[in-house]
N, C-alpha and C positions, 0 to 999 in steps of 0.2 A: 541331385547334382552337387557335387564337391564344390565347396569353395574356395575360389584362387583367394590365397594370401603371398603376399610379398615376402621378402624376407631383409628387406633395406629399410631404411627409414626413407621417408618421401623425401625428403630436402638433399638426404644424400643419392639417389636416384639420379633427382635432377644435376644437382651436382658433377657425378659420374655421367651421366646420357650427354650435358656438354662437353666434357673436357673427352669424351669419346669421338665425339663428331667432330672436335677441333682436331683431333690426331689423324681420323678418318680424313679429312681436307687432307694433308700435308700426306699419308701414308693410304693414302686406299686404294690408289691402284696397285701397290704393291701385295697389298693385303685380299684384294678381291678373288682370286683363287683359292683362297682357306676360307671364307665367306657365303654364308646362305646369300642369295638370289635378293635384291630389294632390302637387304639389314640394314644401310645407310638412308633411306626414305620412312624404311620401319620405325627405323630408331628416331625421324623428327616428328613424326607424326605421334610418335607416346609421348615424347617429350613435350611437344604443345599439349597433349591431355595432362600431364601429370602436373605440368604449370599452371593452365585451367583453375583444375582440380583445386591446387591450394589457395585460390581466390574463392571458386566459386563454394565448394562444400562448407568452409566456414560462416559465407554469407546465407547458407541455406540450414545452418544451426540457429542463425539469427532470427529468422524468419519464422522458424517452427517455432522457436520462442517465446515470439514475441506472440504469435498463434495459439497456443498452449496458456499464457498469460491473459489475452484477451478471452478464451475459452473459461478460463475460471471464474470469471467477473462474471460473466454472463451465467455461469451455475452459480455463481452465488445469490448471485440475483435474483435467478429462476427460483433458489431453493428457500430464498424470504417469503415472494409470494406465494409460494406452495403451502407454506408455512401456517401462514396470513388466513388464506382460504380454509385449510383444514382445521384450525380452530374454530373456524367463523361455523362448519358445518358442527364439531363438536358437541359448539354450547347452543347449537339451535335446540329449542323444547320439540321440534316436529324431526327432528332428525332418528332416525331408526337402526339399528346394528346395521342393517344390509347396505344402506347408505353408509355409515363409517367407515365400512369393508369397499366400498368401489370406491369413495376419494382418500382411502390407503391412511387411515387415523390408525396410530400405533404401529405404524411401519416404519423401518429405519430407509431416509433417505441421506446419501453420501454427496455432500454439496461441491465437494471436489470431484467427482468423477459424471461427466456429461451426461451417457445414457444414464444412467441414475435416478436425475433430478427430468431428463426431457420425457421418459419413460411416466415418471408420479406425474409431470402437471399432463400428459397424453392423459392417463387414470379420469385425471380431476374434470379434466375437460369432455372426454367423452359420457364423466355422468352428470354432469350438466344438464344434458341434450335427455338425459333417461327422468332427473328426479328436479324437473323447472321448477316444480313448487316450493320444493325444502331447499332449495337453490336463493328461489325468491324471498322465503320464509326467513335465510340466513342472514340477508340483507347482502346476498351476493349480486354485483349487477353486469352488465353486457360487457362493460367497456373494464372491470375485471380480470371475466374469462378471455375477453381478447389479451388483454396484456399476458395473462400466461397461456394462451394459445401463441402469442407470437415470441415469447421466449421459447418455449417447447421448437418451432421451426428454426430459429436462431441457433440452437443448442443441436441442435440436427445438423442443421448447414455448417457446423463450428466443428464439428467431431468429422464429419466427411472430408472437408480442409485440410484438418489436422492429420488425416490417415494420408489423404494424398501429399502432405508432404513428407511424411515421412516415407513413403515409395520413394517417391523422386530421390529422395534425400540417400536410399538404397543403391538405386539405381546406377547414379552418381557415383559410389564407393566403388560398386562392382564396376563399374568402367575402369577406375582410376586404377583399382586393384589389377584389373588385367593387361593396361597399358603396360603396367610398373612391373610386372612379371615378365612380361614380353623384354621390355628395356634390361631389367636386369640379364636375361639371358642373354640380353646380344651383346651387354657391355664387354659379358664375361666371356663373351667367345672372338671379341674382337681384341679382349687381354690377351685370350690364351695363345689367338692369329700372330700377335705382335710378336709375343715373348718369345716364341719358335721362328720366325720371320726374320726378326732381329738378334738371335742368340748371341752374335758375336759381336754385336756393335750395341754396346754395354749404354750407351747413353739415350740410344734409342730406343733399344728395349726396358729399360726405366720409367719411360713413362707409357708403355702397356703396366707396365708393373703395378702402377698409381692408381689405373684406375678405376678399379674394385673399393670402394671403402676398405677401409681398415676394421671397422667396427662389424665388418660383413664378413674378411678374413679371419676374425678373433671367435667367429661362429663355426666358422668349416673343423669339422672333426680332423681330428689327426689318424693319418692311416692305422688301421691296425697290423702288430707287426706278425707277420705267418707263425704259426705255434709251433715252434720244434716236435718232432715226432716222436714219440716214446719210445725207445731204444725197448 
């Protein structure tokens, strides 16, 4: 599926989708014959979204944020006592390769990135339950393995969070994005209604003229001009 992009900037959008509606009030009956069906209802209903929008998406950067920041504390954290533990098995004298290799000693763990560190202390934890004695032998004890058994679900619950906002966070854009596409189209057809509407009443049709951005017009290509034919 293609994705809608805009081609305004959001603030000029909104900008434009008012000062359209305000001309629509004063001119739209006159105009509602050059006019799609429902453009004036179309046109409040993006503009409440694209309003929204610029409240809400910036408050939902905040949030991931602040999410992603709490996310890293909790890997870091997670990846001290992981740490902690797998020296503690190291320097055990009963400790064996095959044990080294299930709680992941000489493995690189990434203290910044979740699955990573929730992944090693899963490792560590599920060979607890295999080798209790060299566990016991290390001077590892219950309450331990619960502390990095419940960062390990923490670090889970914190990465799942974290995906689901940034969906939402998606979700969001692609609304905003296809209000703002919609608005743009009708601004531009409610310009072009006027400016033919009004051709002769120069003061009126000025302000169809306004209200496409400038910065929107300084985009539009210049026609190209027919190629003369080779003689």
């Amino acid at each position: 599926m293609e994705r809608i992009k805009p081609n305004w900037e959001l603030s000029e959008a909104i900008s434009s989708a008012r000062k359209t509606l305000k001309a629509l009030e004063k001119y739209g009956k006159e105009l509602e014959p050059r006019l799609p069906a429902g453009a004036v209802d179309g046109l409040k209903a993006d503009l409440a979204v694209m309003t929204e929008s610029k409240v809400s998406r910036p408050a939902y950067r905040k949030t991931a944020l602040a999410k992603t920041k709490s996310e890293r504390t909790l890997a870091k954290e997670g990846a001290d006592i992981l740490s902690r533990l797998r020296y503690s098995i190291k320097v055990c004298p009963a400790s064996t390769p095959e044990v080294l290799k299930a709680v992941g000693v000489g493995s690189q763990v990434n203290p910044g990135k979740t699955t990573s560190v929730a992944e090693s202390l899963k490792a560590m934890v599920e060979a607890s339950k295999v080798y209790v004695d060299i566990f016991r032998a290390a001077g590892i004890l219950e309450s331990d393995l619960n502390e990095a058994r419940d960062f390990m679900t923490s670090l889970l619950g914190a990465d799942e969070a974290q995906q689901e906002t940034q969906y939402t966070k998606k979700e969001l854009t692609e609304l905003k994005n296809a209000a703002q596409k919609r608005a743009e189209e009708t601004i531009s057809a409610v310009a072009a209604a006027g400016q033919v509407q009004f051709r002769k009443q120069p003061a009126k049709r000025a302000i169809f003229e306004k209200l496409v951005p400038k910065s929107a017009k300084k985009k539009e290509k210049p026609a190209e001009k027919p190629k003369e034919e080779k003689k």
